[in-house]
KELO-533613 format. One record per atom (N, C-alpha, C): residue in one letter; atom name; z negated, x, y negated. Coordinates in steps of 0.1 Angstrom, whole numbers, plus 5000, padded with zeros to 4 digits. Layout:
NODE  kolfi  papa    up  east  north
NODE      A    CA     Z     X      Y
...
***
This chain:
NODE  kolfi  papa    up  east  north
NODE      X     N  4913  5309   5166
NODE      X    CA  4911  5295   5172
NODE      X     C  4904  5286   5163
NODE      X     N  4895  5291   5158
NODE      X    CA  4884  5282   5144
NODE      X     C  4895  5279   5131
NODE      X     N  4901  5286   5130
NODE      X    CA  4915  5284   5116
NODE      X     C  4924  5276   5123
NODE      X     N  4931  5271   5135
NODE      X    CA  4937  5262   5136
NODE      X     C  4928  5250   5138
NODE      X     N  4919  5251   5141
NODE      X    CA  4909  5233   5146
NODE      X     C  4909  5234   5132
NODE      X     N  4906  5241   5123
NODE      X    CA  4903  5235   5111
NODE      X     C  4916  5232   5101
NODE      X     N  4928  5241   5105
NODE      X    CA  4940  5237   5098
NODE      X     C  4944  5220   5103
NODE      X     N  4944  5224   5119
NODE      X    CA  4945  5207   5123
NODE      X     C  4933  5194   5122
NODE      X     N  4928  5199   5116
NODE      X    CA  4913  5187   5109
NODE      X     C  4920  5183   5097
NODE      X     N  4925  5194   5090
NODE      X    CA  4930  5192   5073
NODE      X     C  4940  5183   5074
NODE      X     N  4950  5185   5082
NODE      X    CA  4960  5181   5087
NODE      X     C  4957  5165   5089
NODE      X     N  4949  5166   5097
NODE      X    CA  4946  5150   5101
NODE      X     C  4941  5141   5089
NODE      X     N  4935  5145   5087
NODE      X    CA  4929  5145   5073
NODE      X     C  4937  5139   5057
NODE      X     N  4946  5146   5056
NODE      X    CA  4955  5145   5046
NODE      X     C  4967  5134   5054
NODE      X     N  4972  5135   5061
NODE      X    CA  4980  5120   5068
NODE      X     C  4971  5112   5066
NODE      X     N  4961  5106   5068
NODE      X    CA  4951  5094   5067
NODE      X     C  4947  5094   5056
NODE      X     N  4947  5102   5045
NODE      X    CA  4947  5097   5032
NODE      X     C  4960  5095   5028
NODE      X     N  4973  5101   5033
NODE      X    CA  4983  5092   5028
NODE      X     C  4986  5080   5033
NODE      X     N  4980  5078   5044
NODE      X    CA  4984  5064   5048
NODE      X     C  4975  5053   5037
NODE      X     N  4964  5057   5035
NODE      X    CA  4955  5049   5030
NODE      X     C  4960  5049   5014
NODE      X     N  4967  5057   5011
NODE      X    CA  4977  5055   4996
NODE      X     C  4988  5049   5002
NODE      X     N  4998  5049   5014
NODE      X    CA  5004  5036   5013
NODE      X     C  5002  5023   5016
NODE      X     N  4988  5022   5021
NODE      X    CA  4982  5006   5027
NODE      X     C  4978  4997   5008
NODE      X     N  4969  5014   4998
NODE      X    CA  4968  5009   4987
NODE      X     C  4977  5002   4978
NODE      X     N  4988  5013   4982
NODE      X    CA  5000  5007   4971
NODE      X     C  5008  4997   4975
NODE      X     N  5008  4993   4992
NODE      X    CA  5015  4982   4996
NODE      X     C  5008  4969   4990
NODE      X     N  4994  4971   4990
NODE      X    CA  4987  4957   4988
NODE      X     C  4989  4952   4973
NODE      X     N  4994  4965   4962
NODE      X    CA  4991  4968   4947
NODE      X     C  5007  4957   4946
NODE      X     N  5016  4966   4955
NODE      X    CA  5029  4955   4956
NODE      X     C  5030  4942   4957
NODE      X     N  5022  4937   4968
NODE      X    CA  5020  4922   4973
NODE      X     C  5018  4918   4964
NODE      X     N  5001  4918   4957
NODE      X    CA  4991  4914   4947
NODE      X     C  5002  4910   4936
NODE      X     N  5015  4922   4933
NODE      X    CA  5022  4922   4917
NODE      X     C  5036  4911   4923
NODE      X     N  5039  4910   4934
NODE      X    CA  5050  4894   4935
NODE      X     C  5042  4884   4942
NODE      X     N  5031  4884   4944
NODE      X    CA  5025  4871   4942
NODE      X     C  5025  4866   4929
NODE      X     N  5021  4875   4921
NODE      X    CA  5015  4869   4907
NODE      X     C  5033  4865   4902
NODE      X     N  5040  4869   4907
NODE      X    CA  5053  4870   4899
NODE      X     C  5059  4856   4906
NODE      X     N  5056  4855   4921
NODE      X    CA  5059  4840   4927
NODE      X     C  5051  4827   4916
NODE      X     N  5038  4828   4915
NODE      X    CA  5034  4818   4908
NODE      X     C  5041  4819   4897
NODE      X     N  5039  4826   4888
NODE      X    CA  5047  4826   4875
NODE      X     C  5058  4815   4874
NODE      X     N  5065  4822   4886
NODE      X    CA  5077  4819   4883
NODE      X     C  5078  4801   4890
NODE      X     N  5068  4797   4901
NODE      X    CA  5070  4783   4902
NODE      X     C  5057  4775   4891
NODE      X     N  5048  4782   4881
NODE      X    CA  5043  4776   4871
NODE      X     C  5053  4769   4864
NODE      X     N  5063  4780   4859
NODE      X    CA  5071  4779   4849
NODE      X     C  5082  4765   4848
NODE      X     N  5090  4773   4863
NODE      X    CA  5099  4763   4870
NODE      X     C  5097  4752   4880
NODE      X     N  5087  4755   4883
NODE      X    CA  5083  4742   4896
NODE      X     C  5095  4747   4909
NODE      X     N  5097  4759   4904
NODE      X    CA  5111  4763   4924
NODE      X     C  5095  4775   4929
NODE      X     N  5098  4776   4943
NODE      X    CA  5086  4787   4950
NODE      X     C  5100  4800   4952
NODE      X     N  5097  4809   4954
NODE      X    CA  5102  4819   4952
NODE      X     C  5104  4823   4968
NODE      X     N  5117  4822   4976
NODE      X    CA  5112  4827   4988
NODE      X     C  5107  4845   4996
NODE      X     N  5104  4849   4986
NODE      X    CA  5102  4866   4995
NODE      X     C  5088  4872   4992
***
């Protein structure tokens, strides 16, 4: 009984650290086409729609 609460602790555990590497890397995404929207209406004066 103590090896499954603790298998499903791990469990829980490791999903919420992958979520929290996809919330990181979603943001890491955003952060890199923003910078790529400005760029790109510095350059050209068009805004980028996405």
């Amino acid at each position: 009984m103590t090896l499954h609460l603790l298998e499903l602790n791990l469990n829980s555990a490791l999903a919420e650290f992958e979520f929290l590497l996809y919330v990181a890397a979603q943001k890491i995404l955003n952060a890199v086409f923003d910078l790529v929207k400005t760029a790109v209406k510095n350059v050209t004066g068009v805004g980028l729609l996405f």
